[in-house]
C-alpha positions in Angstrom: -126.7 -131.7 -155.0 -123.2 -132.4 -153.7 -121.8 -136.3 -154.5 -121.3 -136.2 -150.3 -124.6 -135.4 -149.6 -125.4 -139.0 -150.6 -126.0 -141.9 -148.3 -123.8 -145.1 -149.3 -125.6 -148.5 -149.4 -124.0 -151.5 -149.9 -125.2 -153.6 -152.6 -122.6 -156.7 -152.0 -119.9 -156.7 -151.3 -118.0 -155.1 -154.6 -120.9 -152.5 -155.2 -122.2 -149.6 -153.6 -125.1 -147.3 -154.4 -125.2 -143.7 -153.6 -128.7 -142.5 -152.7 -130.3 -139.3 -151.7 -131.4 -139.2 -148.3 -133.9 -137.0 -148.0 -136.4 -139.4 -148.2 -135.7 -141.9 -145.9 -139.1 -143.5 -145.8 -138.7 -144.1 -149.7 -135.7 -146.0 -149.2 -137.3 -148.1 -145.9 -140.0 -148.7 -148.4 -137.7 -149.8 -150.9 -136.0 -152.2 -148.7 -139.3 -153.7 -147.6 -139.9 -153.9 -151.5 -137.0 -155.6 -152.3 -136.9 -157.5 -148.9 -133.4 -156.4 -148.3 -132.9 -156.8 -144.5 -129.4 -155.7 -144.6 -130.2 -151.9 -146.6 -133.0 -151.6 -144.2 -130.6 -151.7 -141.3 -128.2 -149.6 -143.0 -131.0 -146.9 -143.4 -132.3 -147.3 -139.8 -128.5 -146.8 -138.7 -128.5 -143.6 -140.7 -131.9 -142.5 -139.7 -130.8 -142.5 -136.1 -127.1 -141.0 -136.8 -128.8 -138.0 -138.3 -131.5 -137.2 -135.8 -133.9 -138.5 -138.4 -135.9 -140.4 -135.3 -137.7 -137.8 -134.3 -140.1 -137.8 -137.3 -142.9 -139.7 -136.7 -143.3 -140.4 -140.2 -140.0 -142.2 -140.3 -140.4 -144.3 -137.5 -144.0 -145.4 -138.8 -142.0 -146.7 -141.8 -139.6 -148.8 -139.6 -141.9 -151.4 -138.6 -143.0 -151.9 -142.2 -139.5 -152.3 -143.6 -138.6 -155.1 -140.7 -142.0 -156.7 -141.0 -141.7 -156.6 -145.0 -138.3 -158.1 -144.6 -139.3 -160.9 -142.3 -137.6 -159.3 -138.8 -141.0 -159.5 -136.9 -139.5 -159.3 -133.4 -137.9 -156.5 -134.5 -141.0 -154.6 -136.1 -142.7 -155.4 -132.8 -139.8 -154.0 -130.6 -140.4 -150.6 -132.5 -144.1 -150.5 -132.7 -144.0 -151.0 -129.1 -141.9 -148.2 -128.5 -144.3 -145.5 -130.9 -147.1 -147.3 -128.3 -145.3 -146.1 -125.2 -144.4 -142.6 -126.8 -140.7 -143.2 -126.9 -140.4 -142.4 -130.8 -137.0 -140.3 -130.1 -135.3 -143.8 -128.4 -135.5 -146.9 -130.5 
């Protein structure tokens, strides 16, 4: 796979990890894992820059990752939008 193909995510602020994203619901999962507010963000940016939205999938995992991370308002917001059947608009 080509090095550019890989989504950047900031570690700190010296260090940056290069991930495949082809699996973005492993990386939300991830975040929640690690409870990692800021990578979660940086994935949900990327999710929605690429069309990535869409997925149902994907969005299920977006409420997890900002629940997981402690962001409950922001789980909430989203869950609330999957309830309405506005998946595509966050």
């Amino acid at each position: 796979m080509h090095p550019a193909s890989f989504f950047p995510i900031s570690i700190d602020q010296s260090r940056v990890m290069y991930v495949n994203p082809k699996n973005p619901t492993a990386l939300l999962a991830a975040s929640a894992a690690i409870q990692s507010l800021r990578m979660g963000k940086e994935i949900h940016g990327y999710i929605m820059r690429t069309g990535l939205d869409s997925d149902e999938v994907v969005w299920s995992a977006l409420p997890d990752m900002y629940g997981k991370c402690g962001s409950i308002e922001e789980a909430r917001r989203i869950s609330d939008k999957m309830v309405n059947g506005d998946v595509a608009k966050p």
